[in-house]
C-alpha positions in Angstrom: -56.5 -18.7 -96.0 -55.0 -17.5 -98.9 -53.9 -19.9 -101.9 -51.3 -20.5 -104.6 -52.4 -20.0 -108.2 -51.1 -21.0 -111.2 -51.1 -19.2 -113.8 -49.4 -20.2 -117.6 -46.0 -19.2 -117.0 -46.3 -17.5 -113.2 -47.2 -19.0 -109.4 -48.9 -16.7 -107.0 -48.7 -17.6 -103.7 -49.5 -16.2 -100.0 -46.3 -13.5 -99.0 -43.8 -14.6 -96.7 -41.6 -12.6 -94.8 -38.8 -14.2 -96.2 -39.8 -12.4 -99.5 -39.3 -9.0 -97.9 -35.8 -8.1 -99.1 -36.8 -9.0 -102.8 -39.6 -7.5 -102.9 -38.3 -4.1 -101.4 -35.0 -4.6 -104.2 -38.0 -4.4 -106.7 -39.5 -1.6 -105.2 -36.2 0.6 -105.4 -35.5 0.3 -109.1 -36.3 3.0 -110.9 -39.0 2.5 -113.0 -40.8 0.5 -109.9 -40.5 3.6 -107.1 -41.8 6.2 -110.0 -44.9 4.5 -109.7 -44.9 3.0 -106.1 -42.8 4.9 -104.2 -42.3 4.3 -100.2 -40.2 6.8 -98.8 -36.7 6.2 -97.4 -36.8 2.7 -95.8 -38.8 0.3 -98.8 -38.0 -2.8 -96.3 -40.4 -1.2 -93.5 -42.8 0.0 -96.6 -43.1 -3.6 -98.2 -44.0 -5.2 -94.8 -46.3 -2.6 -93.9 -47.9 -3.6 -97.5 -47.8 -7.4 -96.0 -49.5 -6.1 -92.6 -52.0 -4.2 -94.2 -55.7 -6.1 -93.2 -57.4 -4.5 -96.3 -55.6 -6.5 -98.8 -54.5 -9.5 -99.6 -50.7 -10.0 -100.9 -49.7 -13.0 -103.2 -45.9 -12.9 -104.4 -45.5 -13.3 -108.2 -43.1 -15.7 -109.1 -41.4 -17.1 -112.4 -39.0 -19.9 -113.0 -38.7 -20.3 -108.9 -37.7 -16.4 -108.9 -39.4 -13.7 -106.9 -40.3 -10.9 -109.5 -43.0 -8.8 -108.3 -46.1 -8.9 -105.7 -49.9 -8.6 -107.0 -52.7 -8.0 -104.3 -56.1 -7.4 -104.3 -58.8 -5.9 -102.4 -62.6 -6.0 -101.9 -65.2 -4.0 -101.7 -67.9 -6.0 -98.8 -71.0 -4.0 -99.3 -73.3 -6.4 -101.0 -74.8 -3.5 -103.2 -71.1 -2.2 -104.2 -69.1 -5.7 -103.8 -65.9 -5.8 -106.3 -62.3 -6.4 -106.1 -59.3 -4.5 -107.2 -56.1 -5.2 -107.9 -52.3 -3.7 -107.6 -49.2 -4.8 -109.1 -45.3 -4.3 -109.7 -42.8 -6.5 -111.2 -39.4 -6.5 -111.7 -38.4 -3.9 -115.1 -35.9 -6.5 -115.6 -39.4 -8.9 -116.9 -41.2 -6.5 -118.2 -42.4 -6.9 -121.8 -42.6 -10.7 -121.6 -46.4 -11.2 -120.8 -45.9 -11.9 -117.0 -47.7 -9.4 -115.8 -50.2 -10.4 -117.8 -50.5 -14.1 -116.8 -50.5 -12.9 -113.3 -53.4 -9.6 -113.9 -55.2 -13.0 -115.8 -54.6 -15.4 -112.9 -56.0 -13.2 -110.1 -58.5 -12.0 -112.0 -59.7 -15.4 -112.8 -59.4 -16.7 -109.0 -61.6 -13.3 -107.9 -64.4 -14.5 -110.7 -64.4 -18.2 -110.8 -63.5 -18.6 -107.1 -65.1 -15.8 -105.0 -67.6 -14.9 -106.9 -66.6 -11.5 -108.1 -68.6 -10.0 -111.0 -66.4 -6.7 -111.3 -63.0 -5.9 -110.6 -61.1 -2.9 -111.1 -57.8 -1.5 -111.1 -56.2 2.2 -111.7 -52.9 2.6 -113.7 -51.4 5.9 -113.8 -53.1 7.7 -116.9 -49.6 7.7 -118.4 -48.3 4.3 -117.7 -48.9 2.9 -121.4 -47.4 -0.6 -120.7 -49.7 -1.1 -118.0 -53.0 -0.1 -119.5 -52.0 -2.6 -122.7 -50.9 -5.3 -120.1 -54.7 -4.8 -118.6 -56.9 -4.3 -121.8 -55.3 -7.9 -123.1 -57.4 -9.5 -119.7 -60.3 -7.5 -120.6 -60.3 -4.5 -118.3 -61.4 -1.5 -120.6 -61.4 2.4 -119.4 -64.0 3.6 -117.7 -62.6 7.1 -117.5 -59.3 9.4 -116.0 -59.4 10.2 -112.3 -58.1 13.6 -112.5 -55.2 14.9 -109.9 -55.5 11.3 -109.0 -51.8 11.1 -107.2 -49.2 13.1 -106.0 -45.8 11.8 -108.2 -42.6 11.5 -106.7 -41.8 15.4 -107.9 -44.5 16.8 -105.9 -47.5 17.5 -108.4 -50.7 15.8 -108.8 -51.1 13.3 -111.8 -54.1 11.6 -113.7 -55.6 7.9 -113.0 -57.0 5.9 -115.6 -59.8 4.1 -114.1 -60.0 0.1 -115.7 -62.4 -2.2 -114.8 -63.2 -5.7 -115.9 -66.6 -7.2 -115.8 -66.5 -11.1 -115.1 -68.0 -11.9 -119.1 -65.3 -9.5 -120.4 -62.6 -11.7 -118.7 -59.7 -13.3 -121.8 -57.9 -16.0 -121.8 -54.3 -16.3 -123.2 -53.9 -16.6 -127.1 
C-alpha cells in the first residue's frame, strides 16, 4: 500500500485520479513535454503512467498544491535489487529546492524503509538543473548513456546515468 511522506517543504502521497487533469496541465508546459513528452492526448498518457504495475506514482505536493508527480521503480532480482526514480514538476517551482526535498524524501523512504542500498535515476545528459537538483541528494555520475532517447525533434540524445548509494545519501543544509 503505498504511503504519504513528508518531506521539509513537500507531501508525497499515493496518486489519485482526481490528480489527472493537473498533472497532465504539468505535462503540456513546455519545458515539462521537452523532457516527458506523451503524444497528443497527455490526460490518457498521465493515467496510463498511474496504471502502469512497474512503478509506483506518488503526487508531489506544496502548500496543498499539486506540482509535479515523482515515481519509482525496482529492480526484484536479489543479486541486482535497486530502485529508480522519475520526476517532473511544475517550471512555475522550479529553482526553489522542491524537487530536491522530494528526490531527498523518496530516496530516504527507498533506503530507510525498504531497504534499498542503490538507487538510480537518468537525467537527460543536457538537463543541467536536474543533475544539480540530484548531485545535492548524493547521486553522482556514473557515466552518459549514449543515443539514450529519441527528443521530441526526432534524433537520439545522451542519458546521464546517476546513481546514489544508501551511505552517499544528504540531508538538507
Amino acid at each position: 500500500m503505498p504511503t504519504t511522506l513528508r518531506g521539509a517543504r513537500v507531501v508525497l502521497r499515493p496518486t489519485d485520479p482526481s490528480d489527472v487533469s493537473a498533472l497532465a496541465a504539468i505535462r503540456a508546459k513546455p519545458e515539462v513535454y521537452a523532457r516527458w513528452r506523451g503524444g497528443d492526448d497527455l490526460v490518457a498518457a498521465v493515467r496510463e503512467d498511474l496504471a502502469d504495475p512497474g512503478s509506483e506514482p506518488l503526487t508531489v505536493e506544496y502548500e496543498g498544491a499539486v506540482i509535479g508527480m515523482i515515481q519509482w521503480s525496482a529492480e526484484t532480482e536479489p543479486d541486482y535489487r535497486h530502485a529508480s526514480i522519475d520526476i517532473y514538476l511544475d517550471p512555475a517551482v522550479h529553482g526553489r529546492g522542491l524537487g530536491t526535498d522530494a528526490v531527498r524524501t523518496l530516496a530516504r523512504h527507498l533506503i530507510t524503509d525498504l531497504g534499498h542500498h542503490r538507487i538510480v535515476i537518468d537525467p537527460a545528459a543536457d538537463n543541467a538543473a536536474a543533475i544539480r537538483c540530484y548531485r545535492k541528494v548524493g547521486f553522482r555520475p556514473v557515466g552518459i548513456m549514449r543515443s539514450y532517447e529519441r527528443g521530441p525533434d526526432g534524433t537520439w540524445h545522451d542519458g546521464l546515468l546517476m546513481d546514489l548509494l544508501a551511505e552517499e545519501l544528504t540531508e538538507a543544509p
